[in-house]
C-alpha positions in Angstrom: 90.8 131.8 130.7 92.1 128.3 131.8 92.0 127.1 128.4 94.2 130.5 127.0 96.5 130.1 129.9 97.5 126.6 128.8 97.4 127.4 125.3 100.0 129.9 125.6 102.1 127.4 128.0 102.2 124.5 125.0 102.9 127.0 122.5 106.0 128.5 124.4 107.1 125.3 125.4 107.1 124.5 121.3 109.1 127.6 120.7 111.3 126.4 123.6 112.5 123.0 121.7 112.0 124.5 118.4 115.0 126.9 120.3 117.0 123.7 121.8 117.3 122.0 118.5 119.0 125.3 116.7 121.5 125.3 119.4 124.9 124.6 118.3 128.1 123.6 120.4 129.9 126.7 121.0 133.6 126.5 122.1 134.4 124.1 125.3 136.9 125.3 127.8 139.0 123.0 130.2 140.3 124.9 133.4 142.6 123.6 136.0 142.1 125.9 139.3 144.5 125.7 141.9 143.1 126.9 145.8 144.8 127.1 149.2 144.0 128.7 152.4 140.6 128.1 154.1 137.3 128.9 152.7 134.3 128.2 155.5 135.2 124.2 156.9 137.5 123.6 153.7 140.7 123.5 155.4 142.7 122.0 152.1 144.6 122.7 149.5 143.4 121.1 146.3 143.3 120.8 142.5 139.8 121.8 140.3 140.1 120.1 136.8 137.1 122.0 134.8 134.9 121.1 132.1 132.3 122.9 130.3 130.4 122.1 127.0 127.8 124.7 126.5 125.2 124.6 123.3 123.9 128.0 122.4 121.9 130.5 120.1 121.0 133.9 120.0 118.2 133.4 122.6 119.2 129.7 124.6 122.1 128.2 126.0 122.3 124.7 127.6 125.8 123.3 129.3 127.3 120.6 130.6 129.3 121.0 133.6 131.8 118.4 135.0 134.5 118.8 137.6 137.1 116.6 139.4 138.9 117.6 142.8 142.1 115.8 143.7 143.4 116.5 148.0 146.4 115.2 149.4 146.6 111.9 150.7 144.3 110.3 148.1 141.3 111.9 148.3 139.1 112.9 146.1 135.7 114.3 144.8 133.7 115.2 141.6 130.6 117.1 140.6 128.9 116.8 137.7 125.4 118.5 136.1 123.9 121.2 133.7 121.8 124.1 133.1 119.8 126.5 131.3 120.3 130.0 130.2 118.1 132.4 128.3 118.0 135.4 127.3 115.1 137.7 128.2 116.3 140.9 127.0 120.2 142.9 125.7 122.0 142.2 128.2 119.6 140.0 130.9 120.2 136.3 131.6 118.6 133.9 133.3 119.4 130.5 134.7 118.4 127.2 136.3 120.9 124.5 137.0 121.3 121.3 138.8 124.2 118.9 140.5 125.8 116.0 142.1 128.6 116.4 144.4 130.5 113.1 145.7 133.3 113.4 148.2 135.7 110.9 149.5 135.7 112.0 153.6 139.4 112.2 155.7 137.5 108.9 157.0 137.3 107.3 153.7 133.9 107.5 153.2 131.5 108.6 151.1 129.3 111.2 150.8 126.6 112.3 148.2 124.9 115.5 147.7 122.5 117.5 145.4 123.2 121.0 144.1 120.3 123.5 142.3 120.9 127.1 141.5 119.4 130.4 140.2 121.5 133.3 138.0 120.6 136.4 136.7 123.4 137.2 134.7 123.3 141.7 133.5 125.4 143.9 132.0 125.7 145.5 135.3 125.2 143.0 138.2 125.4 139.5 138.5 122.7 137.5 141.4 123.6 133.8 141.8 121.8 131.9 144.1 122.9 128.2 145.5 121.7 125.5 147.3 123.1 122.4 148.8 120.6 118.9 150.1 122.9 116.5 151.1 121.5 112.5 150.5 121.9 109.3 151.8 124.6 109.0 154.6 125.3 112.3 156.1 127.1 110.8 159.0 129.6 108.4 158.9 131.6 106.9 162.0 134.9 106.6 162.7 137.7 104.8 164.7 137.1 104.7 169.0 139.9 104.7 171.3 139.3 103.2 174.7 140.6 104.0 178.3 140.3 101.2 180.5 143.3 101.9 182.5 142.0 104.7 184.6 142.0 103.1 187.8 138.9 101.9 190.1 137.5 100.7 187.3 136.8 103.5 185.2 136.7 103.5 181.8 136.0 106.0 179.2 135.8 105.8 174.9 136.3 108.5 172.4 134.5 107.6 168.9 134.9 110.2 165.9 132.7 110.9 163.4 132.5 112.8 160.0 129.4 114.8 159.0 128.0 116.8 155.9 126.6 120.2 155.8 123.2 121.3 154.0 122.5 125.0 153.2 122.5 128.5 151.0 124.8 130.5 150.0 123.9 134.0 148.1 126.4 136.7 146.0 125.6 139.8 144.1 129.0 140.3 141.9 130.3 143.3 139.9 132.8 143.5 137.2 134.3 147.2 138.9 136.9 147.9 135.8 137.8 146.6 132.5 141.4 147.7 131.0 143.2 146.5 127.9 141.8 142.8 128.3 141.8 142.5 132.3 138.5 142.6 134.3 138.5 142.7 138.0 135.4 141.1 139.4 134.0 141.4 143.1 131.4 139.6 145.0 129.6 139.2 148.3 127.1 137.3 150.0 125.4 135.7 152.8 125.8 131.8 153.7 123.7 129.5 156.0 124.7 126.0 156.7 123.2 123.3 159.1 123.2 119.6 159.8 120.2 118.0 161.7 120.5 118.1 165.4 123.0 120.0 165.6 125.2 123.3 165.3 124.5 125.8 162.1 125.7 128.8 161.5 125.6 131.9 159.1 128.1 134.0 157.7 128.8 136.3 154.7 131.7 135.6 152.1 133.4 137.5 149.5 135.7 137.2 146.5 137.9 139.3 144.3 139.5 138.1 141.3 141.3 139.5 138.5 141.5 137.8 134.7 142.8 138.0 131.5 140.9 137.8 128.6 139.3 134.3 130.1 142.5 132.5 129.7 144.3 133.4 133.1 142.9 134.3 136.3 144.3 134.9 140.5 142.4 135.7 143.2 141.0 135.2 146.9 137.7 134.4 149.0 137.3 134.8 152.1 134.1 134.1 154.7 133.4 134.5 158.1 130.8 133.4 160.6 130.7 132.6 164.2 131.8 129.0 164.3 134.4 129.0 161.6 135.4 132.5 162.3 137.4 134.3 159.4 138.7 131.8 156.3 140.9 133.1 153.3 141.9 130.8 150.8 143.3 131.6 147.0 143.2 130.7 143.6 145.1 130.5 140.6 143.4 129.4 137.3 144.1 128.8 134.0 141.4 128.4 130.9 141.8 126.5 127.3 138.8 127.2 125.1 139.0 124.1 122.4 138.1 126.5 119.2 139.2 125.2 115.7 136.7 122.6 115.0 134.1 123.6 117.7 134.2 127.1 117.3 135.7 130.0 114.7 136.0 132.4 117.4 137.6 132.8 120.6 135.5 136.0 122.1 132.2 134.2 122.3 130.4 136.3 125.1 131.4 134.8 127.7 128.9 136.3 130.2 126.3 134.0 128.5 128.3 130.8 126.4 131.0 129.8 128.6 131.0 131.8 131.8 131.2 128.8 133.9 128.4 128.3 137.2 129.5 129.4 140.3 129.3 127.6 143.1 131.0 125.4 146.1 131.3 121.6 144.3 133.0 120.9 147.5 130.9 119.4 150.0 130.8 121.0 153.5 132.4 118.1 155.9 133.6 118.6 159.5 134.4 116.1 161.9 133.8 115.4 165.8 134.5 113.3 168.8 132.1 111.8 171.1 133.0 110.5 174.3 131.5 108.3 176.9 132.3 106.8 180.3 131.1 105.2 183.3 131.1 107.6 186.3 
């Protein structure tokens, strides 16, 4: 039995690159994504510049997935990684995929973290699954401010600090009408986020978005938990699939070519103040 089982593993595995090296680059699409509002501790506007290459078949699709986030004052972040998709019967998708997230912090510093998600991409439902492992730093210090004039000789300091979140976050989405090349799409989920020794939290979040023949999209999300209460933040987006020399045809399926991942490239900050004093 052993020896079947791993027989059968080698022999898919060489019907897996056989299936790799008949991919063939399918059409890229840049998309710049404007949000605003709040979403969970984002409390920033900011600009999402999108790229996705995916390489497909009938049966396979790999990707690459970059993105660059521009805030005011300077700041910035990125994210960048890839995935798998494959098709396991009409209309059923499945798919692995893996980041890095960097973020320059409101106190100039940086932090690092690690992304892997899970899809199940159908005809009827979409599940997408995402979790977040911050790495090295989490918490970085910031300025103090001393009080040494308080008389009697009491004195008192206020340090800041900046930290990153780890967590989940879970949707179940549902295209609810299609008509004359606009889809409106809804989704909802649960969210848990924590830092070591000290607060988490859990919420549920949701989004609605409308779009046009995945060229032009608007819509909102909004989430709510105990600590950050309710968020709602918005989104404008527009999509340029490079065809021409990549591709023949502009309506590749986009539920399994180029329907980009899903999930927060942002990392999770929040800040804090710390005081101390000698009475």
């Amino acid at each position: 039995m052993a020896f079947k089982y791993r027989l059968s593993l080698f022999l898919y595995f060489v019907g897996l690159v056989f299936q790799i090296q008949s991919l063939e680059l399918k059409s890229p699409q840049f998309e710049c994504r404007y949000h605003t509002g709040k979403f969970i501790s984002i409390d920033r506007d900011y600009l999402d510049l999108h790229l996705f290459f995916p390489l497909a078949n009938e049966d396979i699709s790999l990707f690459l997935d970059t993105n660059g986030y521009r805030y005011d004052k300077g700041k910035w972040g990125a994210s960048v990684g890839g995935g798998i998709r494959k098709s396991l019967a009409e209309g059923r998708i499945i798919g692995l995929n893996a980041y890095y997230d960097y973020l320059r912090g409101r106190l100039k510093r940086n932090f690092h973290q690690i992304g892997v998600g899970f899809e199940w991409l159908t005809d009827c439902y979409d599940i997408r699954i995402n979790g977040y492992l911050p790495i090295l730093a989490k918490v970085h210090p910031g300025p103090c401010c001393y009080f040494d004039n308080l008389g009697s000789g009491f004195q008192a300091t206020r340090c800041s600090s900046e930290y990153s979140y780890g967590g989940l976050e879970a949707e179940i989405g549902k295209s609810l009408f299609t008509c004359r090349d606009f889809d409106l799409y809804a989704a909802v989920g649960p969210y848990y986020f924590s830092r070591k020794h000290f607060k988490h939290f859990s919420g549920v979040h949701a989004r609605l978005a409308i779009d046009w023949k995945s060229l032009v999209s608007i819509g909102i999300r909004a989430s709510h938990d105990k600590f950050y209460v309710t968020q709602i933040q918005g989104f404008f987006a527009i999509s340029i699939p490079f065809i021409g020399r990549f591709s023949s045809d502009l309506c590749q399926d986009p539920s399994f070519s180029v329907q980009p991942v899903r999930r927060n490239g942002v990392i999770l900050t929040d800040r804090c103040c710390n005081w101390t004093w000698n009475w």
